[in-house]
N, C-alpha and C positions, 0 to 999 in steps of 0.2 A: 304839860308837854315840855321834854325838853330843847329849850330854843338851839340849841349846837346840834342837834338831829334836822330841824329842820332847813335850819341856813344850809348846812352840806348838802340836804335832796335841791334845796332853790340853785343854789350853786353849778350842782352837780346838770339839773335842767338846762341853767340857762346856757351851759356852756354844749350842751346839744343843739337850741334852738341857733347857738351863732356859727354852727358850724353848718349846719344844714341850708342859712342863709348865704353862708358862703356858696355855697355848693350850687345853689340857685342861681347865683350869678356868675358862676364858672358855667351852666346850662346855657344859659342868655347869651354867651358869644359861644354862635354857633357857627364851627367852623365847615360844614360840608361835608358830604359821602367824598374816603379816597377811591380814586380812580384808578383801580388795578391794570388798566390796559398802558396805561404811563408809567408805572411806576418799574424799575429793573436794578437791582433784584426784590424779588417780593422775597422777604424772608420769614421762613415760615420757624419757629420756636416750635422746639419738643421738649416738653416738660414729661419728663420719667417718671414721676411721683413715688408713689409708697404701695406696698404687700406686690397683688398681681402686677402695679404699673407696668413696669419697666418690660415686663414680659409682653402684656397684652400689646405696647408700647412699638414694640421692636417689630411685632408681625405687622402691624400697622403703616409704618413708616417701610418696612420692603414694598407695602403693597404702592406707597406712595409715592417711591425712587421707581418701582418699575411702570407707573404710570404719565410721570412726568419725567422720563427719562431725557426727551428729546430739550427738555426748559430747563435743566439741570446738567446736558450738557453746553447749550448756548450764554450761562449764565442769567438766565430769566428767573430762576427759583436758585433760591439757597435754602439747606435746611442749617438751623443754629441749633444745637445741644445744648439746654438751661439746665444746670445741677443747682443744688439747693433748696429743692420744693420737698424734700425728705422730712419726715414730724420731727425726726432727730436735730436737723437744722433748724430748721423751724423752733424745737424747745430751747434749744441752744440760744440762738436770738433771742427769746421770750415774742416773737413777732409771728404773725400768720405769713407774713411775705417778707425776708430778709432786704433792706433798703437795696444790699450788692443784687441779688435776684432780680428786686422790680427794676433795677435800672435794664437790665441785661431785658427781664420783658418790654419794654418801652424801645427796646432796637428791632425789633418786631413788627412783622405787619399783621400776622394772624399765629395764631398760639396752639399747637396740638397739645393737649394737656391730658395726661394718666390721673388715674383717682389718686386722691390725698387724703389723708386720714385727719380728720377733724374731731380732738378730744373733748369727753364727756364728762360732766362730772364721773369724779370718783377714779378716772383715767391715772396714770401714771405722769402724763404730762400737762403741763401748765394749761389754762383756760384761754388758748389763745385762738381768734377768730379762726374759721372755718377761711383756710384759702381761696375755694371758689367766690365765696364773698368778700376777700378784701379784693380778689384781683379784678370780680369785676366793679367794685367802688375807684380804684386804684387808676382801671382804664377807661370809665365810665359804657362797662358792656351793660348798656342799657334795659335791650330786648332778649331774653332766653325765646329761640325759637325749636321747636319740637314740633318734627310728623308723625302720625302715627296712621300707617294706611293696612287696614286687613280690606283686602275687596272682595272675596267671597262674604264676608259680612255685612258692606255697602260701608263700611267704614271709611272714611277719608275726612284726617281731622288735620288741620296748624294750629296752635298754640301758642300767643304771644304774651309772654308771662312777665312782667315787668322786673328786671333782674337788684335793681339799689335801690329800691326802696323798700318798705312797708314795715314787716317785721321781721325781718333778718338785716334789713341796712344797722337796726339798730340793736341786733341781738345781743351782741356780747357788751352793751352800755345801761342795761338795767340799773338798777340801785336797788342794793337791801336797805330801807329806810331806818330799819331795828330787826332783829331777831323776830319779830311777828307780820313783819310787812316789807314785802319784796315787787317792786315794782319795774315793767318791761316797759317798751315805748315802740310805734309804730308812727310812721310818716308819710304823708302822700306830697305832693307839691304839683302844683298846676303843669309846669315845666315836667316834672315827668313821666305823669299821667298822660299829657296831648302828646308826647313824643311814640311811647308804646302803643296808644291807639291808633292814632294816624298813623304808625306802620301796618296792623291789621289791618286799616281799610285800604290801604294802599295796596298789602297785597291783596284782596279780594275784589278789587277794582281789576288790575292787572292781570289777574289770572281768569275771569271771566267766572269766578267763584259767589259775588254779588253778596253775602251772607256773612256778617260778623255778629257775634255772640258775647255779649260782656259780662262777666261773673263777678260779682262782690256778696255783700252781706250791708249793705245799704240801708236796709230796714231796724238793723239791730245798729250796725258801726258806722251810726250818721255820719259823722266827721271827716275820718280820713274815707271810708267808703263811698262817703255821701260824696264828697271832693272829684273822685274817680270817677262815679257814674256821672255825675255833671259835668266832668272834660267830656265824657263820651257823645252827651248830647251836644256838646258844642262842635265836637269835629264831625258827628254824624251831618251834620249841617253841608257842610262841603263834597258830597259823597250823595248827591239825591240819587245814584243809581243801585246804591248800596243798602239792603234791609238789611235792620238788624234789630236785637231783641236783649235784654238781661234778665239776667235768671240770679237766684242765689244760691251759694256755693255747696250749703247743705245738698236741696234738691237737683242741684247739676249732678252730684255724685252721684245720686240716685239714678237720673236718665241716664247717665254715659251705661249702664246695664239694663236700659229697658230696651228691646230689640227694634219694639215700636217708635222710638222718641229719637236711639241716638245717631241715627241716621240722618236726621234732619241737619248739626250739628256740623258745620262748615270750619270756619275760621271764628277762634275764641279767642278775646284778650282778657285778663288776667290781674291781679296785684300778686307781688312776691311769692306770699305764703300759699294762695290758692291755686296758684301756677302749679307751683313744687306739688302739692294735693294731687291734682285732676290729675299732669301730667303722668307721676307715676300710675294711677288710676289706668289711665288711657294705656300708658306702655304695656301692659298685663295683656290685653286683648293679639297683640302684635308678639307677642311672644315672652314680654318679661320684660322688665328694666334691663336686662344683660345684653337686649338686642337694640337697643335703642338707643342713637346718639343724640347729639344735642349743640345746638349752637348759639354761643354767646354774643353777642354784634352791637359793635358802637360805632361811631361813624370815622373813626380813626385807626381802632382795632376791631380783632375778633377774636374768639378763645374756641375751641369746640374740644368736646370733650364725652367720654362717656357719661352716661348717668346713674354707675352703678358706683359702690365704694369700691376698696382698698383692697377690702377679704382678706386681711393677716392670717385668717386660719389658713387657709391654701396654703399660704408658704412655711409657715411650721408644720402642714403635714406633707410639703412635700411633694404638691399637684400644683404647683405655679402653670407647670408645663401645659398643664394640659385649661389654665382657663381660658374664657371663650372674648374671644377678641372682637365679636362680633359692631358690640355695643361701639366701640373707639372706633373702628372701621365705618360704622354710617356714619359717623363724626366728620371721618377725613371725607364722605361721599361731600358733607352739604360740606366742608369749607372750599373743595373743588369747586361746588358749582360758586361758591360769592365770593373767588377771585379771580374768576371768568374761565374754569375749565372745565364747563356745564357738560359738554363732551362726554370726558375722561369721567365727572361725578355721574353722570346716568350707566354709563356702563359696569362702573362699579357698585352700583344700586341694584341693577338688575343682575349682577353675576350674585348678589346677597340673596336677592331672592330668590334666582334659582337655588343654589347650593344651601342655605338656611330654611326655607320653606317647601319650593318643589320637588328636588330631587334628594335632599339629604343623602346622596352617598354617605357622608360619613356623617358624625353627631359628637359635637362636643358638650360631655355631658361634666366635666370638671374632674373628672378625676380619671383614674387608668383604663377604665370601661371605657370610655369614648376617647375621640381622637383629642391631638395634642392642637394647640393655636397655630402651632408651626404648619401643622397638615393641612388645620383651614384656609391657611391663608395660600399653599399651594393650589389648592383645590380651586381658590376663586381666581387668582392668576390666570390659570388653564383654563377658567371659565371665559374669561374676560378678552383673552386671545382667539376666542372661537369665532368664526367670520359668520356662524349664524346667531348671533348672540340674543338676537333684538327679537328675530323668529324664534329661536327659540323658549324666550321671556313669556312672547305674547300667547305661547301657547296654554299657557300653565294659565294664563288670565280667564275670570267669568265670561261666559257669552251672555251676550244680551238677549234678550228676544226682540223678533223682529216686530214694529209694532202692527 
């Protein structure tokens, strides 16, 4: 064997393991949830990104100046414009997040962010991390949280996916040992594990939802999995009013498609890579990853964001116009509600679901057949101004039977 092969993998290891020990005791001073009702101005960061961004971007942020019109003229909200989240910037730097960029995100309180294009082998551009994952390592957004509610189905799922670790904290850190052996690496740490759970159970405590669900692969991925399921036993401990249950990540996929099973199915928490799985999984039933946003949350920032990519092809063919802003829009609903304008984010959830599911007057289908973002986002406006909004929501809702 050759020893200069192996010194550089020991090397290349060790210098993972003392980073990640760092990072451990950057966790351990734990500074506290901020408190958005003190703090003035909350400034909310719009990251434009790359192909559709900036489009779907623009519909999103009117729907957000004419919602918080009244905090935006008192000086309660500010919006700040972040350039430099472009792949072209991005190549340029050879960095996922340009150091001038993350300074500018760190004057931030919460982050509206357009999709970014993260290259692939064989891409034209450099092998640089995926920017949803350096920014939320960067700001330590801990918890990716995702709903997904169909109620004609009895659907009604949360999601708390653990966002810097597993196998994406360390994705772009592999090592090719030689031409025949290429090796990845995946992480759990005690500290990150009880944080993401104990927010599950918190909300399911809170919400009178009682039901949290823990997904790994525990049987096969002793280690970091085994690590994770045994935070879970430890914080279920504190929570005696709270049942819960683990499954593995294989046959989870399977139940989220059984009619019978995946109704059971409350509040899930998650590692990295199984999060990313299910959730997309899950979004499919609610209409698509295009309708679904997603929020990133740490106890100092928050990032929310669509969860669909880039789509380059749109704008070399020419239907930028017409893609579906849908997805960034339930974005800006949940960062509404967790900077206290629970209000404004329900209203703008229920004007989605009338005009996306109930009534579809119009349908944006991406290209010149269906309508344009711009249209959508008139359409929910007018929605959202209607003074029977709420009656009109619950109408479109299942009835129950009486028992």
């Amino acid at each position: 064997m050759d020893t200069q092969v192996l010194e550089r993998a020991k090397e290349h290891f060790a210098g993972l393991i003392e980073a990640q020990l760092e990072r451990i005791e950057r966790m351990k001073k734990d500074e506290g949830w901020v408190d958005y009702e003190k703090v003035k101005p909350i400034i909310i960061g719009v990251c434009w990104g790359d192909g559709i961004g900036p489009y779907i971007c623009q519909q999103t942020q009117r729907i957000l100046e004419f919602l918080l019109k009244p905090e935006l003229e008192s000086g309660k909200v500010v919006f700040k414009t972040i350039e430099g989240l472009t792949i072209e910037n991005r190549a340029k730097h050879n960095k996922a997040i340009p150091d001038d960029v993350l300074e500018e995100l760190k004057q931030c309180h919460v982050i509206l962010k357009a999709p970014t294009t993260t290259p692939r082998k064989g891409d034209p551009w450099p092998n640089i991390e995926s920017a949803n994952v350096a920014m939320r390592k960067e700001l330590d957004l801990f918890a990716n949280v995702r709903p997904v509610k169909v109620p004609e189905q009895g659907i009604d799922w949360m999601f708390f996916r653990e966002n810097t670790e597993g196998a994406y904290a360390l994705g772009s850190n592999g090592i090719n040992v030689t031409d025949d052996l290429a090796i990845d690496f995946t992480v759990t740490t005690a500290q990150g594990a009880e944080r993401i759970i104990r927010l599950a159970f918190d909300y399911a405590k809170r919400t009178g939802i009682n039901k949290v669900t823990v997904v790994t692969k525990a049987n096969v991925v002793k280690t970091t999995d085994g690590r994770f399921l045994d935070m879970a036993r430890e914080v279920a401990k504190d929570y005696p009013e709270v049942e819960w249950d683990d499954w593995y990540i294989d046959i989870m996929t399977a139940k989220l498609v059984d009619p019978k099973r995946r109704t059971q199915f409350r509040v899930m928490a998650l590692p990295n890579l199984y999060g990313d799985i299910l959730t997309d999984e899950a979004a499919e039933f609610q209409g698509g990853v295009g309708t679904a946003g997603s929020a990133n949350i740490g106890k100092r920032y928050g990032m929310f964001e669509a969860i669909h990519g880039s789509a380059p092809r749109m704008v070399k063919e020419g239907r930028a116009d017409y893609a579906d802003p849908s997805s960034l829009i339930r974005a800006a609903a949940m960062m509404l509600n967790h900077i206290g304008f629970a209000d404004r984010g329900k209203k703008l959830e229920m004007a989605l679901d009338i005009c996306g599911n109930f009534e579809q007057k119009l349908v944006v289908t991406g290209r010149s057949t269906g309508a344009k973002g711009s249209e959508l986002a008139d359409y929910l406006m007018e929605t959202i101004q209607d003074p029977e909004l709420e009656k009109r929501w619950q109408s479109y809702q299942p009835k129950t039977k009486a028992a």
